[in-house]
Phi, psi and omega in degrees: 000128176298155174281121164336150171278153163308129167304168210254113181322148155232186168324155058072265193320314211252032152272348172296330173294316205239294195096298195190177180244149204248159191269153205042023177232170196239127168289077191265143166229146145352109169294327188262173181093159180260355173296335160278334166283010175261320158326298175300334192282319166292334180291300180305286193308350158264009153119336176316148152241139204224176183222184181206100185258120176092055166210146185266191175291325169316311171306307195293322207258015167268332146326286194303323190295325206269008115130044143320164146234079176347350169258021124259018179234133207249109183264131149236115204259336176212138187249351196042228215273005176234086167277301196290319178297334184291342209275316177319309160321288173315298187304351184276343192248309190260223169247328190206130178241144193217117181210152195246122171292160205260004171209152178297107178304133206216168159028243206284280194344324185275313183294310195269344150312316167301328224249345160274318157293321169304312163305329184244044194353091188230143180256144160221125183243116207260098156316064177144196154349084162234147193273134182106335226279149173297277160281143170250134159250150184194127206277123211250338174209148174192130205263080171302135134248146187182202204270177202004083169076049182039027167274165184071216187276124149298125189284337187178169180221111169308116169239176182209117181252130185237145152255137166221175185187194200244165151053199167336313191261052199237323176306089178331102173233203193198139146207153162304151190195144170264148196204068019258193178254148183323311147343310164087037184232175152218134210240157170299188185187102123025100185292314192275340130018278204270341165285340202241330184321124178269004203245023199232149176266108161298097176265071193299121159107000000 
C-alpha cells in the first residue's frame, strides 16, 4: 500500500495543532482574524503554490506581513457568483487553496470540492462555515498587547487556538500563540506569562 502523500506544511507554532493540513481534507477556521492567513503563510513558505479566493488586498497584504510569499499564491479577491467553479479550478493546480465564501458551504458542493482536492492531493482551508470539514480550528481567547496598562500601541496579540475534527483529528487540543507577535511573526507564546501579565486586553474570539 502506498504511503500517504506528505501533508501541505504550516508554521512552526501551529504543529502542535495541525502537524500539517492533510491533502484532500477541508479546514474550517475563524472567518475573522489573521489565522487562516497564518496557514497560507506556512505553506509558501515551505515552497507550495497556493491560491487565495474571496480575501480583499488587505487580507493578501496581511498574508505577506505574516511571512507569506506572495510569488507563489495565485489571488482571486472577488470571483462574484462562479466562486465555486473558481475555486474548483484552482484545486487541480495548486496544493492548498484558502478561501473565504461570500456564504457557508454546505451539503453536496463541500463533498464535491473535497473530493476534488482528494484527486488532485490538494488542502482546502475554508475562512467560515464548511459542513463535513475534518478539522476546525477556532480562537476561543485573545489577549492584545501593549504599554501601559494595555493602552497605546499594540505590540502584539496572545491567542489560544483549539482544534477539533473527525476520524484522526477528533482529540480535542489547544495552544497559545502569538498572532502575530511584537515582532509580526508568528510563535508559541508562554501560557504563564500570559495569566500574570498585567499589560494585557482580554478579547473573546
Amino acid at each position: 500500500m502506498a504511503a500517504p502523500p506528505e501533508p501541505v506544511a504550516v508554521l512552526p507554532a501551529l504543529r502542535t495543532l495541525l502537524g500539517g493540513l492533510r491533502r484532500g481534507h477541508a479546514v474550517s477556521v475563524d472567518a475573522s482574524g489573521v489565522l487562516p492567513l497564518a496557514l497560507l503563510a506556512g505553506a509558501t513558505a515551505a515552497g507550495a503554490w497556493s491560491a487565495m479566493v474571496g480575501f480583499s488586498e488587505f487580507g493578501v497584504l496581511a498574508a505577506a506581513d505574516l511571512g507569506a510569499d506572495l510569488g507563489r499564491v495565485v489571488v482571486v479577491e472577488d470571483p462574484g457568483s462562479q466562486w465555486s467553479e473558481v475555486v474548483a479550478v484552482l484545486l487541480t493546480s495548486v496544493e492548498l487553496v484558502l478561501v473565504r465564501p461570500p456564504a457557508p458551504v454546505g451539503g453536496q458542493l463541500a463533498r464535491r470540492l473535497v473530493a476534488l482536492a482528494r484527486r488532485n492531493g490538494a488542502a482546502l482551508v475554508c475562512a467560515g462555515d464548511w459542513e463535513g470539514a475534518q478539522t476546525r480550528l477556532h480562537v476561543a481567547s485573545s489577549l492584545w498587547v501593549g504599554p501601559d496598562g494595555g493602552a497605546g500601541h499594540l505590540r502584539g496579540r496572545r491567542v489560544r487556538v483549539e482544534a477539533s475534527g473527525r476520524g484522526a483529528g477528533a482529540r480535542p487540543r489547544s495552544a497559545w500563540l502569538w498572532l502575530p507577535g511584537p515582532d509580526g511573526t508568528v510563535s508559541g507564546a508562554d501560557l504563564e506569562a500570559i495569566e500574570s501579565a498585567p499589560a494585557e486586553l482580554d478579547v473573546a474570539g
